[in-house]
NUVOMI-488342 format. One record per residue (C-alpha): residue number from 1; x, y, z. Coordinates in nm, 2 decimals, always signed. Layout:
<kevos>
NUM,X,Y,Z
...
</kevos>
This chain:
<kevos>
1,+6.83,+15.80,+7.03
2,+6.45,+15.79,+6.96
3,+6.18,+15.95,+7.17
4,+6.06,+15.72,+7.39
5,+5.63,+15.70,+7.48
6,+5.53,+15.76,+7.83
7,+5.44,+15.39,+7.82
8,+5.78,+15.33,+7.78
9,+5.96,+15.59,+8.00
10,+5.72,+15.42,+8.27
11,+5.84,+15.09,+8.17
12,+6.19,+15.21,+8.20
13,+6.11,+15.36,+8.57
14,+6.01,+15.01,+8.71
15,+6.29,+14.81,+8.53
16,+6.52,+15.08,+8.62
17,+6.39,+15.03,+9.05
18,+6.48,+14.69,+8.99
19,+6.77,+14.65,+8.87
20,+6.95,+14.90,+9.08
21,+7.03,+14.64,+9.36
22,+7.15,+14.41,+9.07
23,+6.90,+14.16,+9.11
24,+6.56,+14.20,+8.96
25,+6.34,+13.94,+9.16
26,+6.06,+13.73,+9.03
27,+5.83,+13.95,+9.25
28,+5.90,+14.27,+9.07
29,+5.94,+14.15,+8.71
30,+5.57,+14.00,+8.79
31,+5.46,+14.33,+8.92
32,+5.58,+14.53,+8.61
33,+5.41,+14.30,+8.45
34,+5.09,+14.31,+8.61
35,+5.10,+14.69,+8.64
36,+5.11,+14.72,+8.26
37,+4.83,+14.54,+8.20
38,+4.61,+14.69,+8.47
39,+4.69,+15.04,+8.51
40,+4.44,+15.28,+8.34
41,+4.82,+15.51,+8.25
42,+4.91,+15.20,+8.04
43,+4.61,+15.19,+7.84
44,+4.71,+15.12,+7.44
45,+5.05,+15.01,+7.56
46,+5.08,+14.64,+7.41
47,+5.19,+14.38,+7.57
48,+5.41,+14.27,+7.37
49,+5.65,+14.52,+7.39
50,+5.71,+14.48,+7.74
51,+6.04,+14.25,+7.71
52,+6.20,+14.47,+7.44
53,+6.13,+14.80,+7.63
54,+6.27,+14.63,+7.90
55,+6.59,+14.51,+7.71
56,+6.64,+14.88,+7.57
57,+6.66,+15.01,+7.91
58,+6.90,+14.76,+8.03
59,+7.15,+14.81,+7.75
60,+7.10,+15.22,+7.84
61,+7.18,+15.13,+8.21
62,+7.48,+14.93,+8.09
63,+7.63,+15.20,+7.94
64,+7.83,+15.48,+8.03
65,+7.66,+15.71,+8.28
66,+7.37,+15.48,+8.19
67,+7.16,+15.57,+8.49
68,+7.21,+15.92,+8.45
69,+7.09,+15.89,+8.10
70,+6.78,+15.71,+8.19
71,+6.65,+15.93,+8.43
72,+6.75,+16.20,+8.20
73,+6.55,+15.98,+7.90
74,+6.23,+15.95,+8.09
75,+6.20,+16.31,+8.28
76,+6.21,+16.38,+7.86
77,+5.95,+16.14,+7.76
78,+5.72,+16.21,+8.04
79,+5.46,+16.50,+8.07
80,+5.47,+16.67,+8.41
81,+5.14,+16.51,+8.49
82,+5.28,+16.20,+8.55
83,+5.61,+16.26,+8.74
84,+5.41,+16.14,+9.04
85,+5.28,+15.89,+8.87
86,+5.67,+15.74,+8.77
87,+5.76,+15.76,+9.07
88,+5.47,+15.58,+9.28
89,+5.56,+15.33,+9.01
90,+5.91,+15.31,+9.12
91,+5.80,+15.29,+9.48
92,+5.57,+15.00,+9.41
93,+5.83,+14.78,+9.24
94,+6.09,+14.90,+9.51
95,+5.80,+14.76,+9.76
96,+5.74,+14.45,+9.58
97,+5.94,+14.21,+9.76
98,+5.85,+14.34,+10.07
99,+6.19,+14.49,+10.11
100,+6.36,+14.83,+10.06
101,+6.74,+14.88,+10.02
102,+6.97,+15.10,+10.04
103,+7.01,+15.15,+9.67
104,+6.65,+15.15,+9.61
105,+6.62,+15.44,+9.80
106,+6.85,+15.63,+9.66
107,+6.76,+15.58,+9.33
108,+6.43,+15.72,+9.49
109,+6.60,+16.04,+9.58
110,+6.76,+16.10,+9.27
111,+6.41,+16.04,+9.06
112,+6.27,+16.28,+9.31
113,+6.51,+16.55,+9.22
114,+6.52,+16.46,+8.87
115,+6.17,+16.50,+8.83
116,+6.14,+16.77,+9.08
117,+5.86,+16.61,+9.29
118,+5.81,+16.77,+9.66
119,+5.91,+16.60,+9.96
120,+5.54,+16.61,+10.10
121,+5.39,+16.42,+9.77
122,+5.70,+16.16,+9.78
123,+5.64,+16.08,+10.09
124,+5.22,+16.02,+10.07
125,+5.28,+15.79,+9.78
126,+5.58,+15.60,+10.00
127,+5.32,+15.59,+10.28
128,+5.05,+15.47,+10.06
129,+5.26,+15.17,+9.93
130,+5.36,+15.09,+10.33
131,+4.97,+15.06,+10.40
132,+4.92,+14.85,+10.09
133,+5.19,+14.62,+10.15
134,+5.19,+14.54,+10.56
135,+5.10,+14.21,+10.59
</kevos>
């Protein structure tokens, strides 16, 4: 399996979040979207990547142990400087259609552990993104 980018191990973070609950909504494929193309982290990603990056992590999550692998793929492919940045990622596209579920949040927890993020900075970023999105 190649190295992936950070670019892409983000990419795989926010396709990853939405897939979990087996429906990725117009709202969150618009937000990874959007995210890529505004975010100072994704600066030099291209664009036009986005679709295949997204394809190579669904055919990894199809797989055997395929979400085990991913999060194992992108706590590889990330530097430790942006472990909170993943997973505020993954909280925004879990926030995204203005509705958390149950898998959602555990897929949380388990990005938390795998990237070994504290409790106190997982939960600033998940009250961030409440503030953000409260209508």
């Amino acid at each position: 399996m190649k190295t992936l980018s950070h670019h892409d191990a983000l990419v795989y973070v926010m396709v990853t979040m939405s897939a979990v609950d087996r429906t990725m909504t117009d709202q969150e494929l618009a937000r990874i979207g959007r995210l890529c193309r505004f975010l100072p982290v994704f600066d030099g990603f291209d664009d036009e990547r986005l679709v295949a990056v997204s394809r190579e992590c669904g055919a990894l999550l199809a797989g055997a142990e395929g979400l085990d692998i991913v999060l194992e793929v992108i706590r590889e492919a990330l530097p430790p400087r942006l472990f909170d940045t993943a997973y505020a990622l993954a909280v925004e596209i879990a926030a995204a259609d203005l509705s958390v579920r149950d898998e959602e949040i555990r897929l949380l927890q388990l990005l938390r552990d795998r990237l070994g993020l504290d409790k106190l900075t997982c939960a600033a970023i998940e009250r961030s993104a409440i503030a953000r999105f409260r209508a």
